[in-house]
C-alpha positions as semicolon CSV with decimal commas, in nm:
position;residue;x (nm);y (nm);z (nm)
1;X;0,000;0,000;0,000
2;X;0,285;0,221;0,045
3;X;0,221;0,532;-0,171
4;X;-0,139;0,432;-0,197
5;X;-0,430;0,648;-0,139
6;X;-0,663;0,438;0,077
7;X;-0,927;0,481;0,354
8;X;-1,011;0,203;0,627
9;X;-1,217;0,204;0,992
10;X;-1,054;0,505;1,138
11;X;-0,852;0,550;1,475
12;X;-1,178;0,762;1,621
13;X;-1,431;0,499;1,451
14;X;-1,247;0,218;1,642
15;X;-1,230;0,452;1,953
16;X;-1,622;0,537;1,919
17;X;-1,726;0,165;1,932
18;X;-1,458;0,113;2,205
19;X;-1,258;-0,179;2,005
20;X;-0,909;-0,024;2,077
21;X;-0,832;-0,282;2,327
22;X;-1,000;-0,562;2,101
23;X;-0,814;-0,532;1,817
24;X;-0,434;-0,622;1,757
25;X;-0,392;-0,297;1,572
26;X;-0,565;0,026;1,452
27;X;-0,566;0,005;1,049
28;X;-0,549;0,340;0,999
29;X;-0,212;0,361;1,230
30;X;-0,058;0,000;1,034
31;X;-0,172;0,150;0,701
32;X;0,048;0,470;0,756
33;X;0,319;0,303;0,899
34;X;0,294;0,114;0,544
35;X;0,321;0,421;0,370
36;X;-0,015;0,468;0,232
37;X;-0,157;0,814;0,201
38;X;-0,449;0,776;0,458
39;X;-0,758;0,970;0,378
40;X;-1,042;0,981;0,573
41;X;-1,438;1,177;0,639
42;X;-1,622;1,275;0,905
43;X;-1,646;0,929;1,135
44;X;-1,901;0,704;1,008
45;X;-1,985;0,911;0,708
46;X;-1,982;0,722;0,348
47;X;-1,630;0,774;0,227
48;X;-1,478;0,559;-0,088
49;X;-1,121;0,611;-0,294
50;X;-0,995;0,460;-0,580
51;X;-0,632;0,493;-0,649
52;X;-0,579;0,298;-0,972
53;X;-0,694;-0,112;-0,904
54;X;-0,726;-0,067;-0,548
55;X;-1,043;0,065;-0,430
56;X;-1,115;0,105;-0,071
57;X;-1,452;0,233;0,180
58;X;-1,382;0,416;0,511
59;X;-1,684;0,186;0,687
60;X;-1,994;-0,009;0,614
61;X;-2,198;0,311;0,544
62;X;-1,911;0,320;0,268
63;X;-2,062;0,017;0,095
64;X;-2,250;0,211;-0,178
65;X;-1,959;0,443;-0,282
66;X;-1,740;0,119;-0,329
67;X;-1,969;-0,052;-0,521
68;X;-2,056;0,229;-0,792
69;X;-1,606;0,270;-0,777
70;X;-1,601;-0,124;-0,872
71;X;-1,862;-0,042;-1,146
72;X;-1,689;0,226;-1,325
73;X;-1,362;0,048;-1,300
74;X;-1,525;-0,221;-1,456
75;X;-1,660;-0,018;-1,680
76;X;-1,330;0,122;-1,820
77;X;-1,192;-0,154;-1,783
78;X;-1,364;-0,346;-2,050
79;X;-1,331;-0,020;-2,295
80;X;-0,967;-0,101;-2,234
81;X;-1,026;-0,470;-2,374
């Protein structure tokens, strides 16, 4: 992921639902210290990126956003083909 734009469950999403403690790591922290260029919304807010291939939703209220990124990647993707 390193040089990546992503999103994933944020630091204050996994504080909010108190799973800190639960987890072995917070995914926004890991995905930084992997170099990725975290981006992130308002905390529970639909949030979606595409950064070439990899496509990636903040949370499950993300859902939508990913699916209509898959569909327009497909989409290009067979005009490519």
């Amino acid at each position: 992921v390193a040089g990546k734009r992503v999103t994933a469950f944020t630091n204050d999403e996994e504080t909010a639902v108190g799973l800190t403690e639960q987890v072995p790591f917070l995914l926004e922290t890991r995905l930084e210290e992997l170099g990725a260029l975290f981006e992130s919304a308002e905390p529970f807010a639909p949030f979606a990126i595409a950064d070439g291939r990899l496509i990636t939703g903040q949370n499950p209220a993300s859902s939508g956003e990913v699916a209509q990124l898959m569909i327009d990647a497909m989409q290009q993707a067979s005009t490519v083909w």
